[in-house]
Structures are given as C-alpha cells and as structure tokens.
C-alpha positions in Angstrom: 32.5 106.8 50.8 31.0 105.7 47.7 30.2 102.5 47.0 32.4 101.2 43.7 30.8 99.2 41.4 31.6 95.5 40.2 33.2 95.1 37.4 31.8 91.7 36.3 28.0 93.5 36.5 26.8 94.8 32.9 26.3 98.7 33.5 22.5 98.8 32.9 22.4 102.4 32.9 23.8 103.0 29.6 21.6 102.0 26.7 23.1 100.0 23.6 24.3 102.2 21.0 22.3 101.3 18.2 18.9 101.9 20.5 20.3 105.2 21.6 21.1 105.7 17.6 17.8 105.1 16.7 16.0 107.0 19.4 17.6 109.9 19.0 17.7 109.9 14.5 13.4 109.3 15.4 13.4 112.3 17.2 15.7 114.1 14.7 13.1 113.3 11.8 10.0 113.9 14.1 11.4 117.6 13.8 12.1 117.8 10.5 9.7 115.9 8.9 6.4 116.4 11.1 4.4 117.5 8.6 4.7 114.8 6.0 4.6 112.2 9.4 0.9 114.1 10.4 0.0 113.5 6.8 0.9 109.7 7.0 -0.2 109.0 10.9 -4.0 110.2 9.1 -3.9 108.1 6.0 -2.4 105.0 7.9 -5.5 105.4 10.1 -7.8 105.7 7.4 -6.7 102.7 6.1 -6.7 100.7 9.4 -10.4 102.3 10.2 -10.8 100.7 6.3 -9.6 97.1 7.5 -11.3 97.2 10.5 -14.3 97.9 8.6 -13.2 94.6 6.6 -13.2 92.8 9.2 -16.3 93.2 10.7 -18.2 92.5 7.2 -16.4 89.7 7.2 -17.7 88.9 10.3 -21.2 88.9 9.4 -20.8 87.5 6.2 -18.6 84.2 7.6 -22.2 82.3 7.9 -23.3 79.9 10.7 -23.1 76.0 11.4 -25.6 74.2 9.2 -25.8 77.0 7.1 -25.1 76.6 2.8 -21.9 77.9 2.6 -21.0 79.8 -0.7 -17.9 82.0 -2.0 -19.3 85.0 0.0 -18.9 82.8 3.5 -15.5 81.4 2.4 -14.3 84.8 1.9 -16.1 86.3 5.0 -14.0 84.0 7.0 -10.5 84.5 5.9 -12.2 88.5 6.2 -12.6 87.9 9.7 -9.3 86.0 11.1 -7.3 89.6 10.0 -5.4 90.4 13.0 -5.1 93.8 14.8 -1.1 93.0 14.6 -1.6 93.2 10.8 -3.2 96.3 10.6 -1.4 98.2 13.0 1.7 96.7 10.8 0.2 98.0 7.4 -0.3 101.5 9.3 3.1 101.5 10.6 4.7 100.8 7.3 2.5 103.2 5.4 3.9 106.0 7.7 7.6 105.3 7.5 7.3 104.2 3.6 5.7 108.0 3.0 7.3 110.6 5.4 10.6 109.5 4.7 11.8 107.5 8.3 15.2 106.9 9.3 17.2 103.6 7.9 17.0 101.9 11.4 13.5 102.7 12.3 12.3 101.8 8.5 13.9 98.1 8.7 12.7 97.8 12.0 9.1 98.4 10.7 9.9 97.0 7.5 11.0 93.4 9.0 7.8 93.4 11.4 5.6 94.4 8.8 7.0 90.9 6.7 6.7 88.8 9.7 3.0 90.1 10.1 1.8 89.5 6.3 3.5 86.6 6.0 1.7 85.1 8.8 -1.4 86.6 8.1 -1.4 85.2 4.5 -0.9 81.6 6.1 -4.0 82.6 7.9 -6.2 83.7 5.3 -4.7 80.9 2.5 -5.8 78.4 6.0 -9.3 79.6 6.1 -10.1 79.8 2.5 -8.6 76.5 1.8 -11.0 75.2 4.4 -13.9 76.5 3.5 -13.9 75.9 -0.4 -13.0 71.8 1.0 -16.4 72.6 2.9 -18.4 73.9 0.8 -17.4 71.7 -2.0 -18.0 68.5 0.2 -21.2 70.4 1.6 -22.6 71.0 -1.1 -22.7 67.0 -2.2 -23.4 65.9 0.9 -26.1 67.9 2.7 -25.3 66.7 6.6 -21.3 67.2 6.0 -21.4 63.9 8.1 -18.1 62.5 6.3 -16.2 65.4 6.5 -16.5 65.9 9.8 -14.8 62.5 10.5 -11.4 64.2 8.4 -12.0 68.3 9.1 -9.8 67.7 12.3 -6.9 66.0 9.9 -7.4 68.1 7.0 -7.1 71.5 9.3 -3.6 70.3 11.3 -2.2 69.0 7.8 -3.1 72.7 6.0 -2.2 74.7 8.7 1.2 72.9 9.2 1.8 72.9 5.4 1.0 76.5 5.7 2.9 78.1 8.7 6.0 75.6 7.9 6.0 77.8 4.8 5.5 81.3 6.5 8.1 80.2 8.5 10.6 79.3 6.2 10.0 82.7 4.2 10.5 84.9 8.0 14.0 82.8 8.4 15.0 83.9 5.0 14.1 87.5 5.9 16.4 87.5 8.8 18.8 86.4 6.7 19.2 82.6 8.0 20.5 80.0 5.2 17.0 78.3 4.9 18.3 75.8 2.3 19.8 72.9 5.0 16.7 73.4 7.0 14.3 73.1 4.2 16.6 70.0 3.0 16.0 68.5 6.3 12.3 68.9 6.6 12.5 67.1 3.5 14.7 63.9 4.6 12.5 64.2 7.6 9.2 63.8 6.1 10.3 61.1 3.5 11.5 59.0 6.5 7.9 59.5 8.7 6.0 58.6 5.6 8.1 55.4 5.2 7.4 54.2 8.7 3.6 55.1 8.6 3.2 54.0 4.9 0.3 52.2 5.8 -1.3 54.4 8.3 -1.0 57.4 5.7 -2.7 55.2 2.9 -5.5 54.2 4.7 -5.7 58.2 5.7 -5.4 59.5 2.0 -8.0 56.8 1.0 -10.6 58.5 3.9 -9.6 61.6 1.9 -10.3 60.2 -1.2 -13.6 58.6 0.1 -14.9 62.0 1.0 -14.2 63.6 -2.0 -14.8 61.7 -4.3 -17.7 59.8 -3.4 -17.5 56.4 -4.7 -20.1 55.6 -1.7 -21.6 57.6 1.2 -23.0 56.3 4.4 -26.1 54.6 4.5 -25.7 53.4 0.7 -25.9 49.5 -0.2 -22.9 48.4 -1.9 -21.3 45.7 -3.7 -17.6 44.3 -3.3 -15.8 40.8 -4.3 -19.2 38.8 -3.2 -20.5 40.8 -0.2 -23.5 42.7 -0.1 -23.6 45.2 2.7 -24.8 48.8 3.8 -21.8 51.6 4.6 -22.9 52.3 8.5 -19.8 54.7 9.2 -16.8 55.8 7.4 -13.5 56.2 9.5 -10.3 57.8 9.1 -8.6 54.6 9.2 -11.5 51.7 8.2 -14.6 51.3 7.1 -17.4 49.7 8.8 -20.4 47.9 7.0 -23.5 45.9 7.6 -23.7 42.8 5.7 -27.2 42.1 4.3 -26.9 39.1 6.6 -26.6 40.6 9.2 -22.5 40.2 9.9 -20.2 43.7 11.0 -17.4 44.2 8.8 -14.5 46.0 8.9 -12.4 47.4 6.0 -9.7 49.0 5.6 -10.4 52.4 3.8 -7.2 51.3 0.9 -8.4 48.0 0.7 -11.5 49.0 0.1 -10.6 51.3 -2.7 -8.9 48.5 -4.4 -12.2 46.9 -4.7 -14.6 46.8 -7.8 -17.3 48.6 -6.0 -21.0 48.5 -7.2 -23.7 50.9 -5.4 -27.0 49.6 -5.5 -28.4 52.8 -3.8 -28.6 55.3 -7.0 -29.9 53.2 -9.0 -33.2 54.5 -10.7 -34.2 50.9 -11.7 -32.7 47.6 -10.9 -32.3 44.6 -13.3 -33.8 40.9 -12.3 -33.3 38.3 -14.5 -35.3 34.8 -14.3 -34.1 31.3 -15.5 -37.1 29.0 -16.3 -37.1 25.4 -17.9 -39.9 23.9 -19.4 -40.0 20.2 -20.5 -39.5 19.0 -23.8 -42.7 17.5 -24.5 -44.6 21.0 -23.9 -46.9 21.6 -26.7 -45.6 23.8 -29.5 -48.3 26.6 -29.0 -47.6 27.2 -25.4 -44.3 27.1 -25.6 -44.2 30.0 -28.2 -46.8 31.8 -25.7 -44.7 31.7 -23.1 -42.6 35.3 -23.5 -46.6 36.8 -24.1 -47.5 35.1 -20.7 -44.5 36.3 -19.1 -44.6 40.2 -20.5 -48.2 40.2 -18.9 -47.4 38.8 -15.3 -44.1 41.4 -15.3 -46.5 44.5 -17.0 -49.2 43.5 -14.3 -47.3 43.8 -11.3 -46.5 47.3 -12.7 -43.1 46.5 -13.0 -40.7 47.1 -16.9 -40.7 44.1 -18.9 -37.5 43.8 -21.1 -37.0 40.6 -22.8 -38.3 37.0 -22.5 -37.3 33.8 -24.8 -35.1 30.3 -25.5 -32.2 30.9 -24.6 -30.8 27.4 -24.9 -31.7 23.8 -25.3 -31.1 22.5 -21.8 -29.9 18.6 -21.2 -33.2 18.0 -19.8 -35.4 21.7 -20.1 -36.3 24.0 -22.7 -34.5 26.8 -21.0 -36.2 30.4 -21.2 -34.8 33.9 -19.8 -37.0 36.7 -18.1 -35.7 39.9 -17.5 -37.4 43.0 -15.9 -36.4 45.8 -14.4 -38.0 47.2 -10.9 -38.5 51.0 -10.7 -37.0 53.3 -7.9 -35.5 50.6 -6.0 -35.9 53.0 -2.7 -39.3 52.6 -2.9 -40.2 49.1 -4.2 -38.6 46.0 -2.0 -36.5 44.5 -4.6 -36.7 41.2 -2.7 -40.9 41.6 -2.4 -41.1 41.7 -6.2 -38.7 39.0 -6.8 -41.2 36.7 -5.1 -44.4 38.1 -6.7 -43.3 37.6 -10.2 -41.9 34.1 -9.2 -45.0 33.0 -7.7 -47.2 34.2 -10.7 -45.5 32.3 -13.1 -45.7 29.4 -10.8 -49.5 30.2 -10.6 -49.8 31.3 -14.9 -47.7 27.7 -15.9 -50.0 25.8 -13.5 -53.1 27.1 -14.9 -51.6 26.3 -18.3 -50.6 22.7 -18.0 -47.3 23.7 -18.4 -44.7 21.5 -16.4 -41.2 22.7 -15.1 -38.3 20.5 -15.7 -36.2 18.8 -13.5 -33.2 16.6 -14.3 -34.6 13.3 -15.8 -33.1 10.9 -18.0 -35.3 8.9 -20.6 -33.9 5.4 -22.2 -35.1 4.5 -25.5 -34.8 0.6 -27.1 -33.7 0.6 -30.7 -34.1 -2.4 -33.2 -31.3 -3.5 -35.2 -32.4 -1.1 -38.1 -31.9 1.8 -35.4 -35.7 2.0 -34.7 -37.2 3.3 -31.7 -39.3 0.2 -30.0 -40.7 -1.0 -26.9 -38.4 -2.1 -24.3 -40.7 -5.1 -23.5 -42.8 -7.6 -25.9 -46.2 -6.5 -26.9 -48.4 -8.4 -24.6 -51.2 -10.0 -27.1 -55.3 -9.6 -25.7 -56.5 -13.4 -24.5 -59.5 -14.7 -26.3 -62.3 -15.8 -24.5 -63.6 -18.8 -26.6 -67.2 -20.1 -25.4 -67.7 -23.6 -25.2 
C-alpha cells in the first residue's frame, strides 16, 4: 500500500513555475540562436581574458610600501582589486545583450551584472581615493608618519561613504522605495554627530593637521606664550615638548584655534637687542656705537640689520640691535645670543662706555633758577707764619 503523502509538506518535487519557465525558454533559445550564442560565449571571453590581463598589470604596477607613489600606482591599485565576480558579470551580460536571450534569463543577468558594477565601482572610487590622499600627503611628507596615525579613519569613513552609496543604488534596482531609508540615514547621522560633536572636531582637526600642514612632528612651534616641539600628533590631541622641559597635551581643535608660529622653516631668525648707555657718554662714542655694533654682529658671521637711538630713556640713552642668525638648524640660536651679548659687553668695556641703570640725580637751583652746589663752597685755610 502506498504510503500517502502529507498534505501540510511543500511538494519538493515540482519546481516553481517561473524556474521551470526560464529553464526551459534557455534551452528553447540555445536551439535557435546557437550560433549568435558561440559568437558571444568567444567575444565575452576575449574580453574577460582582456580584464584579467588588466588586472595583473595592475598588479605589478600597484607599487610597494615605502615606495613614491604616483598616478601610475594609484591606478594600478584600483586595476588590481577587479573582482573575478565582475568580469564573469561583464561576460555574462555581453552574451545575453548580443545573441538575443530570453526576457527572464536577460533580467536575471542584467540585475547581477548592476549589483556587480555597482559594487565594483565603490571598490575602485575606495582605492583611488586612497591613494591620491597618499600620495598627496606622501609626497610632502617623506615618512607618511602623520597619515598613518588617520589611514585607519580615513579608510572606514570612505569605504562606508562609498558602499552606503552602492547600496542605496542596488535597493533602488530591486525596486525598494530608497527615499525613507536614505531620509533616515540622514536623521541618523545628524543625531551621532550631535552627540560626538566634540569627538568629531577634534578628528576633522587631525584631518586638517595632516593635510594641511600648519606643523609636522619634530617642528618647534609657537602658541599663546609656549614654546615647544610637536613630539606626536594624535587623532584626538596633540602632544608637545615644552622648551622647558614640561609634556603638554592639546587638543587637535584647540590647537587650531591657536595663532601658531613655526620656528622650524625659518631660513633666518630675527634677534633684537635693547642697550642703554648713560647720559653723560661722550658725543663721539655714542655716535660710534651702531659702527661698533655692525662689526661685533658682521664678525661673528652673523647679518647685521639695523642699529641706533631709539629713544631717550628716563635714565639711558636707549639703543636697538637687530640681526638676523642664518639657518637656524644649523646655528644654536641661543649660542649666538650670548656671543653677541658678551662682545658688546667686552667692545663697551674696552671703550669706556658705561651701561645705565636706574639712577636718579638731584640738582640745587638758586632763586634765579641756576644750577648750584647743594653745599657752601668750603674756602682753602691760610697758613700765616709768625
């Protein structure tokens, strides 16, 4: 007796209509059409041998770590991430577009074929984006040191960008209403970069840091009234050396905020000396004094600018020096400070000519407004022999 079947079990041995449909128009136009199918299955293969062929140049073309990177490498690596998916795709949909396929099997192919270059055109947009941010940052700064601190950031924040997209456009394909969901991603985002506000700033400014190059690591900077060298530069903060010696820690906004002055690209570096002489200096030296100073500056090898009165000082005859010192990197700013300082201590010395300090003189005056001695005029005794 046979055994009867249960109702409630799906009957697996028939297939869906619309497979059965499908299989049997395929094998309909595989009779009628073989010819122009033959003609297709060669080109499509051509032109997947052709992509292949791609895609190994690209492969040796993509460059190595540490390498320069130029267009050729950028391009070499979006060459290279071209998936076999792809090009079996573009084969596929070069055979049904020529020889003619059935409606069924043609969307079928059709809709793969869009999945498949959608998501390989997030690929390739990924890797070209990439490199040309390496190269360009690269190419300013030899070691890449600062960018790998962000690559990590900056390749999740493309690549999401990116396949969000390519996912968006595959939903709209299969005929989904994208709009709510793209309207949501939207609300969505505004809200996370509300709460992170801060986080997101600070993030942005590393960006902005690395590209931008206001300072690089290792340089001596300025800011507010701190003098410090940039030892590494974060996603979040900065971290410097004061020149005394303190840690500090920025954050990478705050920072930015700043008036920043580099003191490390500077191809000569200003010092400026304030030196008071007394009043009672003798006219001639006094007017030799810029000569004196040009020669002390010129002999130390250093640029002499300017020299001369610059005001008439309470108590001094106040002078300005300025110089500039050559390639900073290479002279001790600090050194030649102290050289010129102690040579005009040394020249002024030698030249009877005394620095001021804060005195104050009283002078008695007669009735008539006269300058006269603050005491009587003590009168010589006489010696009178007897």
């Amino acid at each position: 007796m046979a055994d009867k079947k249960d109702p409630t079990l799906p009957d697996i041995s028939v297939t869906p209509p619309n497979l059965t449909e499908m299989w049997h128009s395929t094998i309909h136009w595989f009779q009628l059409h073989y010819i122009q199918i033959l003609i297709a299955i060669g080109a499509a293969t051509i032109i997947y041998l052709a992509l292949a062929a791609i895609r190994e140049l690209g492969k040796r073309h993509r460059g190595h770590v540490g390498d320069a990177l130029g267009y050729t490498n950028v391009l070499g690596r979006a060459a290279a991430r071209t998936t076999h998916y792809f090009m079996l795709l573009v084969s596929a949909r070069l055979v049904v577009g020529y020889a003619d396929a059935p409606a069924s099997l043609a969307k079928t192919i059709g809709f793969l074929f869009t999945v498949a270059a959608v998501l390989q055109a997030a690929i390739w947009a990924r890797e070209i984006i990439l490199g040309l941010i390496e190269r360009k940052t690269l190419a300013e700064d030899g070691g890449g040191e600062t960018l790998a601190n962000a690559m990590g950031l900056i390749r999740v924040l493309v690549s999401f960008a990116l396949f969000a997209i390519a996912a968006v456009v595959v939903l709209d394909n299969l005929g989904v209403n994208v709009t709510g969901l793209v309207a949501g991603l939207g609300i969505g985002g505004i809200a996370i970069g509300l709460a992170a506000q801060g986080i997101f700033s600070d993030l942005f400014a590393a960006l902005s840091i690395i590209f931008d190059k206001p300072f690089r690591r290792g340089e001596v900077i300025t800011y507010d009234q701190t003098t410090a060298r940039v030892e590494k530069i974060g996603l979040k903060s900065t971290r410097l050396r004061a020149m005394s010696g303190e840690k500090k820690v920025m954050s990478n906004a705050n920072l930015l905020q700043k008036e920043i002055t580099s003191l490390q690209t500077l191809t000569q570096r200003r010092v400026t000396y304030a030196i008071g002489i007394i009043y009672q200096t003798h006219e001639d030296k006094a007017e030799a004094i810029p000569a004196m100073l040009q020669a002390i500056v010129e002999a130390e090898g250093l640029i002499f600018v300017n020299a001369g009165i610059i005001a008439f000082g309470a108590s001094s005859l106040d002078y300005q020096l300025n110089f500039d010192v050559p390639d900073p990197d290479h002279h001790d700013y600090f050194q030649m400070r102290h050289r010129i300082g102690l040579a005009i201590w040394k020249k002024f010395n030698a030249e009877g000519i005394e620095f001021a300090y804060p005195t104050q003189t009283s002078f008695t005056a007669a009735p008539d407004g006269k300058a006269i001695m603050p005491y009587a005029e003590v009168q010589p005794v006489r010696r009178v022999d007897g």
